[in-house]
Structures are given as structure tokens and as C-alpha cells.
N, C-alpha and C positions, 0 to 999 in steps of 0.2 A: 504494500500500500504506500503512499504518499500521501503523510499530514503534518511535516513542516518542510519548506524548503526557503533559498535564500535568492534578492536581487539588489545586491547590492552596487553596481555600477551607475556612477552616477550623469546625471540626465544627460550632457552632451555625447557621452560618450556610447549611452545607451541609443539614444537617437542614431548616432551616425552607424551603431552596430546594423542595427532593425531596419533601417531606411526610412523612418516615420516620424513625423512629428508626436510627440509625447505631453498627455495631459498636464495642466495645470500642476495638479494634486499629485503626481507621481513625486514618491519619493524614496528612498534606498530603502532595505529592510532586509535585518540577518536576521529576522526570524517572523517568515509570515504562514500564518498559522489560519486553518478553516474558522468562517466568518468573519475575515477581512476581504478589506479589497485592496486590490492590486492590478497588475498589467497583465494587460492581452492583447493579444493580437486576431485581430477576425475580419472577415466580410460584413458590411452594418450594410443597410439598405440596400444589399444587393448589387452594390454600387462599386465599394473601391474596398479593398485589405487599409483597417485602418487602427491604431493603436488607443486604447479605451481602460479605462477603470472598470474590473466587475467584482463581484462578490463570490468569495470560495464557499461552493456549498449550497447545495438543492434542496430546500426544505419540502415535504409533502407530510401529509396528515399522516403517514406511518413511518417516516426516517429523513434523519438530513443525510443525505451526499455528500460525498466529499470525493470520490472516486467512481467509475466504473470499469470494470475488466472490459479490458483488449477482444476479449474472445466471445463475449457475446452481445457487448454494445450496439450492434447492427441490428440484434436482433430483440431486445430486451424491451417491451412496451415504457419503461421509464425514458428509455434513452435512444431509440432508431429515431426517432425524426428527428433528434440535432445530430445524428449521426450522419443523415444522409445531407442536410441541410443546416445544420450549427455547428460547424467544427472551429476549434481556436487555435491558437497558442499560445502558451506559457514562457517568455522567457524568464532564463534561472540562473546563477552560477552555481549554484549546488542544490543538494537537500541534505536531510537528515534521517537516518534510522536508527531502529535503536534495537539491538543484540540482546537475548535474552537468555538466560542461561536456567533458569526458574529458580534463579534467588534475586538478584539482581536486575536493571536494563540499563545498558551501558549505550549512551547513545554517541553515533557517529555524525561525522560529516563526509558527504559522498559527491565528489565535481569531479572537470573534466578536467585534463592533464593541462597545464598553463592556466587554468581557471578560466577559460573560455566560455562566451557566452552560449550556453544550449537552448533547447524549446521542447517544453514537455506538450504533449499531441493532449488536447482537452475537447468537451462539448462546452455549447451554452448556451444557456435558456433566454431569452427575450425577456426582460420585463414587466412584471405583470401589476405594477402600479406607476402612477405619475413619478414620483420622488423615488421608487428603489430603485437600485442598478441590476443590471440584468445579471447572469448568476453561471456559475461552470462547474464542471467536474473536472479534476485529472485523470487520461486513462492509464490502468498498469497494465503492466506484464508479467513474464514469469520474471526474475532474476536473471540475468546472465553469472557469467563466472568472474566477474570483476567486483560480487558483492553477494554471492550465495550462499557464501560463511556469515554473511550477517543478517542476508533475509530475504524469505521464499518470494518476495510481491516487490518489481521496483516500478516507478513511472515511466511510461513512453518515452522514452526521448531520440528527437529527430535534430540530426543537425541541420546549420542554417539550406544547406543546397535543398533538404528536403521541405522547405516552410511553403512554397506556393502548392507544389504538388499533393500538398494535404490540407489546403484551405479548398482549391477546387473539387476537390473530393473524387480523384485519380487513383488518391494510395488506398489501395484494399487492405482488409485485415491480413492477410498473410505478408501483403510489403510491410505495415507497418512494424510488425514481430520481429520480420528477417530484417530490419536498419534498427531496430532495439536490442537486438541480440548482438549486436557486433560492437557497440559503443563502447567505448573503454573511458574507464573509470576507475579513480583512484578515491582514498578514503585513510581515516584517522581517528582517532578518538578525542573529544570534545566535552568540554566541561556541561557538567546537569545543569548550569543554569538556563541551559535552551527549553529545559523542560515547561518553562514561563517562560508564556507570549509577552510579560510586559518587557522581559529581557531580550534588544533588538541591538545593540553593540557589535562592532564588530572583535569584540572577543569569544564571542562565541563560537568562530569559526577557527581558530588556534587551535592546534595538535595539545592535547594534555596527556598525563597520567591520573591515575587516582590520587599519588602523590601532590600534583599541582592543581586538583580538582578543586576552585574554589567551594564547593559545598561539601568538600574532603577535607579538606586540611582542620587541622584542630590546634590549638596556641595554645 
């Protein structure tokens, strides 16, 4: 699964990444967690790929969202009509997962080699009042092998060559798999205090020990 991950490049730089002008309110965040908003990238009125604030997270009378599986979002009545018709992206410099061993969860940080900006493959929902923002899911995958020692579910992730061809809605589920399966990615372990959304620092994306764990240490 994916329920935090990090964007913390800032605006100029993100802009000339993406090719898009970038909202107002956009601002960095090492740790943006389901029921914020944050950046996407999508098709809006049918009209141009354009970059937009939405809200992580699909509420319906029986569950919020925050994810749907790769494998059967096409077909899944929650999620086929943004599947065929609302796909986005995500951009990320990392995320986070967190290793469990069943006494413990030891959370990591998981990006790409040079901390290159990537794009996790999302849906998303249109708007269903005047004032909220419209609303997305991230999809997962299996794990590849660059992070299966720490956890069975990781998020889509498409490099930039692949962002048009999965906005027009070209890439199938099996392309999508097979350019997730092959992404290389590197990881670390990372201080608990990711485990709070109020802690958005870029400390929290530092290589630690338990030793240098600030919610470890003892004086």
C-alpha cells in the first residue's frame, strides 16, 4: 500500500520538472499523508494535462480510499470509470513504508537513485460540491525486488517518459505492472517521527539508526 509519501522540490524547480504551471497553494511537504491535498497532474475539462491541488482519499458511506490495486481497478465498480476516464499523477520524491516484524514497525524511506522526481499512476474523482477539491486514489502493485524485504504492496510508479501515455489512457494494466516492476529503488531507515502528519521537516527523510532515532534516544 501507499499512505505517506514525500514532495518536497520546490516550486521553480518542480514547475520546470513537470512542464506546468503550478498552483498558488502548492507547497513542499516530507510528509503528506491521506486527507490532505496536494499535487496532480491530470486532464480537467477534457481540454489540456494541467497541474491542480486534490484531496488524498475517496470517502463513500462504507470506507475512505486511499489506494486501489493495479489488478483490478478496470474492473472494480468503485473505481472503472476514473479508470477509463480519470487517471492522474502523483508527483513524489519518495515514500515511506514501514517493516514489521510483529513486535515493532520500523518505518523507511523508499526514492529513486539521485532523488529524482517520479509519478505514482492515481485515479480521480471530480468534485462533488462547490468549495471541495476533487479527490484521488494511488494505485499499487505487487512489490518488486528493490523493497520486498520490507513490503508485499508498493505504489505504481511510472517514470516521466511514461506520464502522457497514461493520462491518454494507452497504458493497459499489464504495461502498467511491467514499467513498475522494473523501477529501481533505493531505501533507508528513518526516524518515527514520520509516524505524525504534523511532522513535515525535512528531517525526516535522513538515514537513522535506533540509536539516532529521535523518539529513541533516552538522556
Amino acid at each position: 500500500m501507499c499512505g505517506r509519501y514525500t514532495l518536497h522540490a520546490n516550486k521553480k524547480a518542480l514547475a520546470d520538472a513537470i512542464a506546468l504551471a503550478l498552483p498558488e497553494d502548492y507547497k513542499p511537504n516530507y510528509n503528506i499523508g491521506p486527507g490532505r491535498e496536494t499535487l496532480s497532474i491530470a486532464t480537467r475539462e477534457n481540454v489540456q494535462v494541467a497541474s491542480t491541488m486534490m484531496h488524498w482519499g475517496l470517502r463513500t458511506p462504507q470506507n475512505f480510499h486511499i489506494n486501489a490495486r493495479i489488478e483490478t481497478a478496470n474492473t472494480a465498480p468503485r473505481f472503472r470509470e476514473s479508470w477509463h476516464a480519470y487517471r492522474c499523477l502523483l508527483p513524489a520524491n519518495g515514500f515511506y513504508e514501514w517493516y514489521q516484524d510483529g513486535i515493532t514497525k520500523q518505518p523507511y524511506y523508499i526514492y529513486p537513485p539521485q532523488d529524482t522526481l517520479h509519478y505514482f499512476a492515481g485515479l480521480w474523482f471530480p468534485s462533488t460540491g462547490y468549495e471541495s477539491p476533487p479527490s484521488f486514489v494511488i494505485l499499487t502493485t505487487k512489490a518488486n525486488t528493490s523493497i520486498r524485504s520490507i513490503h508485499e504492496r508498493m505504489p505504481v510508479i511510472l517514470m516521466q517518459k511514461s506520464q502522457v501515455s497514461w493520462l491518454d489512457g494507452t497504458l493497459n494494466t499489464r504495461d502498467v505492472q511491467s514499467l513498475a516492476s522494473k523501477v529501481i529503488l533505493e531505501k533507508h531507515t528513518v526516524s518515527r517521527r514520520v509516524n505524525s502528519v504534523q511532522n513535515e521537516d525535512s528531517r525526516l527523510i535522513e538515514a537513522t539508526t535506533p540509536l539516532t532515532d529521535d523518539q529513541m534516544m533516552f538522556f
